[in-house]
C-alpha positions in Angstrom: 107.2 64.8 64.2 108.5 61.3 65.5 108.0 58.6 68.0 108.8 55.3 68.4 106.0 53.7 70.5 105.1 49.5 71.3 102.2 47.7 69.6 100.9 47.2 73.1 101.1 51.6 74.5 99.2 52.7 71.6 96.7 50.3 70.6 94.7 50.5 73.7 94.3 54.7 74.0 94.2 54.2 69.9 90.8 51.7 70.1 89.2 53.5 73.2 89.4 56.8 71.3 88.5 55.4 68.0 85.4 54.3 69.3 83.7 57.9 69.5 85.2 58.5 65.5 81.9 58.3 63.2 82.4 56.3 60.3 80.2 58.6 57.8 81.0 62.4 58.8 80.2 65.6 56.8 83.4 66.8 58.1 86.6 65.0 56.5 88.7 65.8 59.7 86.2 64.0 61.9 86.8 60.5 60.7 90.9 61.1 61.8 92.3 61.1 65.3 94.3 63.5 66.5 98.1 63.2 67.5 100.2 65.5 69.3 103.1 64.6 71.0 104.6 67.9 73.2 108.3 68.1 73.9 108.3 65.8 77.6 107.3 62.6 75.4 103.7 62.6 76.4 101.4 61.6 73.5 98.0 62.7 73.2 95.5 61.0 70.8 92.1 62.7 70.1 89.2 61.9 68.6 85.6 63.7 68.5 82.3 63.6 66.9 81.3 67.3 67.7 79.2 65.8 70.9 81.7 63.7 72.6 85.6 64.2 72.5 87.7 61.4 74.2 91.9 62.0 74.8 93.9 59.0 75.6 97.3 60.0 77.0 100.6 57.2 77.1 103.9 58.4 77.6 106.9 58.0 74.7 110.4 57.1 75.3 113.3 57.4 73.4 114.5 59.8 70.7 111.4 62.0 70.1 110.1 65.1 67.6 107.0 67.1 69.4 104.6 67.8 66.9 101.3 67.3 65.9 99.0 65.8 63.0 96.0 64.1 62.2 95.3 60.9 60.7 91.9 58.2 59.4 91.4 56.6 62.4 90.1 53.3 61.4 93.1 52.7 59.7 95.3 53.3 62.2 93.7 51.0 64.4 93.7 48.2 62.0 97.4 48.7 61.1 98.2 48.5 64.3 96.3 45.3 64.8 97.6 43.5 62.0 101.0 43.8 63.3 102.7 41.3 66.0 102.0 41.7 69.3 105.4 43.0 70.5 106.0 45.2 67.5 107.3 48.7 67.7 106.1 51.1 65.6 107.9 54.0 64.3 106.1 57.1 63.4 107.1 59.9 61.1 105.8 63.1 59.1 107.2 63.5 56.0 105.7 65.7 53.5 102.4 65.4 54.6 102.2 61.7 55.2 102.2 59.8 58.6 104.5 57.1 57.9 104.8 53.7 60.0 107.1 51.8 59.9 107.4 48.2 61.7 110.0 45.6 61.2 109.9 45.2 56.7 106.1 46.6 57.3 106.1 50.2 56.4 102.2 52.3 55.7 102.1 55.7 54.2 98.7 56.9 55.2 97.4 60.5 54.6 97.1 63.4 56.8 94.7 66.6 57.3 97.0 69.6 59.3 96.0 69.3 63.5 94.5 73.2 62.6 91.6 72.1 61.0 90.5 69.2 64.0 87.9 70.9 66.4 88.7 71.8 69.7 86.4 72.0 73.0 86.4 75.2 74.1 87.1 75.3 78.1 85.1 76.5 80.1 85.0 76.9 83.7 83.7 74.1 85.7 80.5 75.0 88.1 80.5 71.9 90.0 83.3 69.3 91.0 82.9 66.0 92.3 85.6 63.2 92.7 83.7 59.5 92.6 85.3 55.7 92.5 85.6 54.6 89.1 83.6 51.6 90.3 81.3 53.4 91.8 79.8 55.2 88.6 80.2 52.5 86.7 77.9 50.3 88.5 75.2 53.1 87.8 75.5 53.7 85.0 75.4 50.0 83.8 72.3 49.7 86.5 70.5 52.2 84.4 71.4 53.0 81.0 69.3 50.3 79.6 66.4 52.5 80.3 67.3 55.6 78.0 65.2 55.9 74.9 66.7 55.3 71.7 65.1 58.0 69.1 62.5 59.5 71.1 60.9 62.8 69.7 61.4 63.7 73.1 64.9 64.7 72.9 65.9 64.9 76.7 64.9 61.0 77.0 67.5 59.8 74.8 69.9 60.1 77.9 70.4 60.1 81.3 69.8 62.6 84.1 72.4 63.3 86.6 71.0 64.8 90.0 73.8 66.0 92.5 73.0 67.4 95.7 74.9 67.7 99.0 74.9 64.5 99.9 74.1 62.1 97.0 75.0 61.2 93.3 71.2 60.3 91.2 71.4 58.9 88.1 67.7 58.7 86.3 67.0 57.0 82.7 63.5 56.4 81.0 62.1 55.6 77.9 58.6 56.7 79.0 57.4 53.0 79.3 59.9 52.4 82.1 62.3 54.0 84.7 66.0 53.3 86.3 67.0 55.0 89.2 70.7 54.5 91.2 71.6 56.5 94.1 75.1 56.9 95.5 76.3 58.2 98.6 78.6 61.5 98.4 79.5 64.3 99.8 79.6 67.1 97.7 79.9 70.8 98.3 76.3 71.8 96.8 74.0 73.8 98.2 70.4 72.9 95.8 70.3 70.1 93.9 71.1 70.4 89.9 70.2 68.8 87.4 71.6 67.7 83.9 71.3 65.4 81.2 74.3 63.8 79.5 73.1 62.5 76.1 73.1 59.0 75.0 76.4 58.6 73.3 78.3 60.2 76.5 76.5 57.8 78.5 78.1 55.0 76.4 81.4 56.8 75.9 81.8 57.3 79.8 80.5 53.2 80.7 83.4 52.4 78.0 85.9 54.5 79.7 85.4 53.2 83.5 87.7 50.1 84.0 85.6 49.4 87.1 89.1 50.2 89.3 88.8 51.3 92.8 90.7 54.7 91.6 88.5 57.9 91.7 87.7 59.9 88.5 87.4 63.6 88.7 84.1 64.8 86.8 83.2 68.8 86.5 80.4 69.6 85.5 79.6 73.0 83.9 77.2 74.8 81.7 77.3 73.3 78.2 79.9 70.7 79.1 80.9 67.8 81.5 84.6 66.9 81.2 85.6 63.4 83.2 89.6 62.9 83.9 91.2 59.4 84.7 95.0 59.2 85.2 95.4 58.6 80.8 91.7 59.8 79.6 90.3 62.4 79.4 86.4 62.4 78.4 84.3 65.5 77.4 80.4 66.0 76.3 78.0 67.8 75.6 74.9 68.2 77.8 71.4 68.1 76.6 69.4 71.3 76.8 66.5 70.4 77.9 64.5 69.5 81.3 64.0 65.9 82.4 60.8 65.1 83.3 59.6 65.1 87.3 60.9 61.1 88.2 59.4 61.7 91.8 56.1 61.7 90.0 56.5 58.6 88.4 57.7 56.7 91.5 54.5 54.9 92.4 53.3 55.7 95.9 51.0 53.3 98.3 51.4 50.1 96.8 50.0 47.8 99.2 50.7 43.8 97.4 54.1 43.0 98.5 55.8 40.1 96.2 58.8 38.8 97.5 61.2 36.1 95.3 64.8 34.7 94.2 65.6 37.0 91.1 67.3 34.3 89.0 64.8 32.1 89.2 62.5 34.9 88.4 64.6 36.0 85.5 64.7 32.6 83.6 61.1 31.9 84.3 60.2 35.0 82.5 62.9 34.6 79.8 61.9 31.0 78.9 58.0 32.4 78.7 59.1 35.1 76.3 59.9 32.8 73.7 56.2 32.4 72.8 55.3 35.6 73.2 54.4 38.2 70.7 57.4 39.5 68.8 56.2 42.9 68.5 54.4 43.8 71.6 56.7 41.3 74.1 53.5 41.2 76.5 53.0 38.5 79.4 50.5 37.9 82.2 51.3 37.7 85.3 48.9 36.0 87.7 49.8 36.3 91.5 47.9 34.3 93.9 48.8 32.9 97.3 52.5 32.5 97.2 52.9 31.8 93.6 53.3 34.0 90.3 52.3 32.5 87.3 53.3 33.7 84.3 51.9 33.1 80.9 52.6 34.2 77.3 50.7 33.6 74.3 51.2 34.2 70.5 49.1 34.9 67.2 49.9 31.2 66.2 48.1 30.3 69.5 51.1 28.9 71.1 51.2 29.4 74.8 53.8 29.1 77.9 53.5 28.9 81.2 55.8 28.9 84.3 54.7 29.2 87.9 57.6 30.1 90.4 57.0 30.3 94.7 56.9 33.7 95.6 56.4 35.5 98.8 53.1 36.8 98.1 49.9 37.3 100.9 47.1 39.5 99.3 44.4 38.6 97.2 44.6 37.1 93.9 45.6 40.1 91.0 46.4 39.9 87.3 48.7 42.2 85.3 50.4 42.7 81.9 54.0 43.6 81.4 56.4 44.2 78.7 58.6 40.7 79.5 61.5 42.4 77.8 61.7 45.2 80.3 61.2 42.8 83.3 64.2 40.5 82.3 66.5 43.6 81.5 65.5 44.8 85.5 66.5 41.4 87.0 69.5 41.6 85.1 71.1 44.5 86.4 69.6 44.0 89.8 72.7 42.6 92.1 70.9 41.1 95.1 69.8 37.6 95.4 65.7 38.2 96.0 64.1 41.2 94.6 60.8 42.8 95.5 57.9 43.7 93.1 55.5 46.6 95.0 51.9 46.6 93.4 49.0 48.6 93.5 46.7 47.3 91.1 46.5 45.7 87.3 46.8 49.3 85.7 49.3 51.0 87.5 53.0 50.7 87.5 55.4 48.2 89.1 58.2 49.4 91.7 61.2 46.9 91.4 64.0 46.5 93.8 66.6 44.7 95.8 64.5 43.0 98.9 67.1 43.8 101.1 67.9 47.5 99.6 67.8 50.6 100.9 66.5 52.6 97.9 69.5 52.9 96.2 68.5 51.1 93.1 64.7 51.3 92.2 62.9 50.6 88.6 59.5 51.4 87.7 57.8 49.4 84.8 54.7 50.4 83.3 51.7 47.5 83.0 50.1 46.4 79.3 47.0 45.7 78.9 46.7 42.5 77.1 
């Protein structure tokens, strides 16, 4: 095997793919990447952590050797880092060493045989659906602050991917608080389906969208869902396990309207969380006649208050929240004013863009303080 590539070509497939490489693995062959060059100069680098599998693909000129090989990832990536940026590196096998070699640099690092590196098996693809990279990448950074972390419940820690005829859902909760995007597509489905791509891939997948106006091609089958840009390719795992009923969650008949501007609105509640409790994040929210007041306290009896003009007409109500989760809606929320549906101090909190159509909605759960 031999290539001679720039600094430049391989650094950026080389980091993307690195990304999914786990530094501890039971597995020796998981901590290397995967390179295989085939005999028309295209070079494929792979690397996996048994859930997640990402390929970056950059084409090789010159004089080349098709073969294949697999080496520690990490170090590959900081070799290539160390060295200038319009360096060309030149890559050989000899006797079971990748060697590089770079100007009067030259690394000798060692290799496991490309046999041993697991594969994903293919399978055939049950549904196909061609999106904007933008697109998908605006939902999924709209919602995957919501998954759970470590949740017992396994099927949280991830997010559910609804496709029906005419939409694209995404859905993430951590059971104290729900993310919801909807986008627009037309898909050749006849009942809606549902899956759940775990955690990681979420991240993975966010990584991989460069937020161009080019469409990747995602198929989704059984165990898998593969994603295909023109130089990546991404496949995952899919979580077996049902998501919980979202529709249930959504709450209905909320009659106390709050209208406002969301940044002012986010920093009012960001500067109150300062002197709230560190553990349980909690604030008050006191809505009255066109004004929210919002107050946090502490153990050490320290106390903040902000009161911001709202578009508010009911009668007076109080209500707990989780400032943390509150702050992390208004971030991801894109429209200038935002609108808070309530029903009453112990149910739920329907958040959305004041001038939306439902696309984006977010539930937060009240605390009782």
């Amino acid at each position: 095997m031999y290539f001679a590539i720039a600094r430049e070509a391989i650094l950026k497939p080389l980091q993307l793919v690195s990304g999914v490489v786990e530094r501890r693995q039971t597995l020796p062959v998981l901590s290397n990447v995967l390179l295989s060059l085939n005999s028309s100069g295209e070079l494929a680098i792979t690397g996996t952590d048994l859930e997640v599998e990402l390929i970056g693909r950059v084409q090789v000129g010159g004089n080349t050797t098709p073969g294949e090989i697999t080496v520690p990832a990490r170090k590959l990536v900081d070799i290539c880092k160390s060295l200038a940026d319009d360096a060309t590196l030149e890559f050989t096998v000899d006797d079971g060493k990748m060697i590089i070699k770079s100007g009067r640099s030259r690394f000798s690092l060692a290799t496991l045989p490309a046999s041993e590196f697991p594969g994903t098996e293919e399978e055939p693809g049950t549904i196909e659906l061609s999106v904007p990279q933008q697109a998908l990448k605006t939902l999924l950074d709209g919602t995957s602050f919501a998954m759970a972390q470590q949740d017992v419940r396994y099927y949280l820690n991830g997010m559910l991917f609804e496709l029906a005829s005419d939409y694209l859902r995404v859905v993430a909760t951590d059971g104290h608080r729900l993310a919801m995007q909807t986008l627009k597509t037309q898909n050749n489905i006849e009942a809606p389906v549902q899956l759940i791509l775990p955690r990681k891939g979420v991240i993975e997948l966010g990584r991989l969208l460069t937020g161009e106006e080019a469409d990747i091609s995602i198929v989704f089958g059984r165990n898998h869902v593969r994603a295909k840009t023109a130089d990546v390719t991404f496949t995952s795992k899919l979580v077996d396990g049902k998501f919980p009923d979202y529709n249930r969650v959504l709450p209905r008949g909320g009659d106390k309207l709050v209208t406002g501007d969301r940044m002012e609105l986010k920093q009012a509640f960001a500067r109150t969380s300062i002197l709230s409790n560190e553990k349980y994040r909690g604030v008050r929210v006191l809505l009255s006649n066109e004004e929210m007041r919002i107050v946090a306290n502490n153990p050490d009896q320290e106390e903040a208050e902000e009161s911001v003009s709202v578009d508010y007409h009911g009668e007076d109500l109080e209500i707990g929240f989780n400032v943390s989760y509150l702050v992390d809606v208004l971030t991801v929320l894109s429209s200038e004013r935002v609108r808070m549906t309530l029903i009453d101090s112990n149910s739920s909190a329907l958040l959305e863009a004041a001038d939306g159509e439902g696309e984006a909605l977010y539930v937060v759960m009240p605390m009782r303080l």
